[in-house]
C-alpha positions as CSV (number, residue, x, y, z in Angstrom):
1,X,135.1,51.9,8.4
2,X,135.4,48.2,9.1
3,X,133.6,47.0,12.6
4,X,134.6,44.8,15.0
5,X,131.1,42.3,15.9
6,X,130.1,41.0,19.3
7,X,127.1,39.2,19.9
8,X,126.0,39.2,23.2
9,X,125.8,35.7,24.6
10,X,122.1,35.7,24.8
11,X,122.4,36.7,21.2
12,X,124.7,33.7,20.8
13,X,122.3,31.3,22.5
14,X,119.2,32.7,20.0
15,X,121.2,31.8,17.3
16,X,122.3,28.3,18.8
17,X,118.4,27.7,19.4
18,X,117.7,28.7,15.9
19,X,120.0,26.5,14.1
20,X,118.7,23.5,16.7
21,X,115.5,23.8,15.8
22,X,115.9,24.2,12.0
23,X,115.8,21.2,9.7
24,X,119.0,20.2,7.7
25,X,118.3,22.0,5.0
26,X,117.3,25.2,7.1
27,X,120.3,24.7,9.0
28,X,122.5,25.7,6.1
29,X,120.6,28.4,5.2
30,X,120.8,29.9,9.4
31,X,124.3,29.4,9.2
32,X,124.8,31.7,5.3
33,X,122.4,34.2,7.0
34,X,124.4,34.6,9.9
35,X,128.1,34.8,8.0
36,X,126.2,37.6,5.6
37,X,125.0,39.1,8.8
38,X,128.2,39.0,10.2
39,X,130.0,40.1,7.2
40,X,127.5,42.8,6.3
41,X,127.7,44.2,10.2
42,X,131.6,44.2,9.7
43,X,131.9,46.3,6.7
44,X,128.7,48.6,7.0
45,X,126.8,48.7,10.5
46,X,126.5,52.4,10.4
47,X,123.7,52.1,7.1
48,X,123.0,48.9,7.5
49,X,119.3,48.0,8.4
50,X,116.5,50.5,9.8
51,X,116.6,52.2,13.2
52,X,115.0,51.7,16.3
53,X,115.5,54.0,19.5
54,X,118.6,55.2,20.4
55,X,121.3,53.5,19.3
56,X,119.9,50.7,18.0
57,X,119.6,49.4,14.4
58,X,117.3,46.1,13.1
59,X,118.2,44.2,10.1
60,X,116.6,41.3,8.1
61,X,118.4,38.8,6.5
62,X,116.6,35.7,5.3
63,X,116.0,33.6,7.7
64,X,117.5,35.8,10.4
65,X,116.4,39.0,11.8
66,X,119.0,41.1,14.5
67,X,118.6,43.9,16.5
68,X,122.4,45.6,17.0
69,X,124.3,48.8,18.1
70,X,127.0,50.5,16.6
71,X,130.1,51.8,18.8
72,X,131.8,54.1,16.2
73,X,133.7,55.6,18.7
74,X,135.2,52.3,19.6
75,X,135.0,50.5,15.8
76,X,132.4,47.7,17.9
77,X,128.6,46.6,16.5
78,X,127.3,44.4,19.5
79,X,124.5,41.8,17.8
80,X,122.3,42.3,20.9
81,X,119.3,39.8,19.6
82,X,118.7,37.4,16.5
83,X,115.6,35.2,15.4
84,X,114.2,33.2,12.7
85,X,111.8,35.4,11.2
């Protein structure tokens, strides 16, 4: 099943801070680990990561972590939090 990803905007915002606060270097790697997060989230939410209560799912991706739900009703995995980890 492909997935359709929102991040919340607070989600969006953690991100933003991330990158901001990462050196050049780091900043690359923050922006690879959120395409792969992205792209990972898009084609495999449902097994991707461990999970927390209820619907919620936590993933780690070098330098990022995310906490995320998975619609599969609707085809939707909302990013609800991110952080450099």
């Amino acid at each position: 099943m492909i997935y359709h990803v929102r991040w919340k905007r607070t989600a969006q915002e953690e991100l933003a801070d991330v990158w901001l606060s990462a050196t050049s270097d780091d900043r690359e790697a923050v922006t690879r680990a959120a395409r792969n997060l992205d792209e990972q989230l898009r084609l495999d939410a449902h097994d991707l990561g461990e999970s927390r209560t209820g619907d919620e799912r936590i993933v780690f991706g070098s330098p990022l972590a995310a906490v995320f739900e998975v619609d599969q009703q609707h085809s939707v995995v909302h990013v609800l939090q991110v952080w450099r980890y």
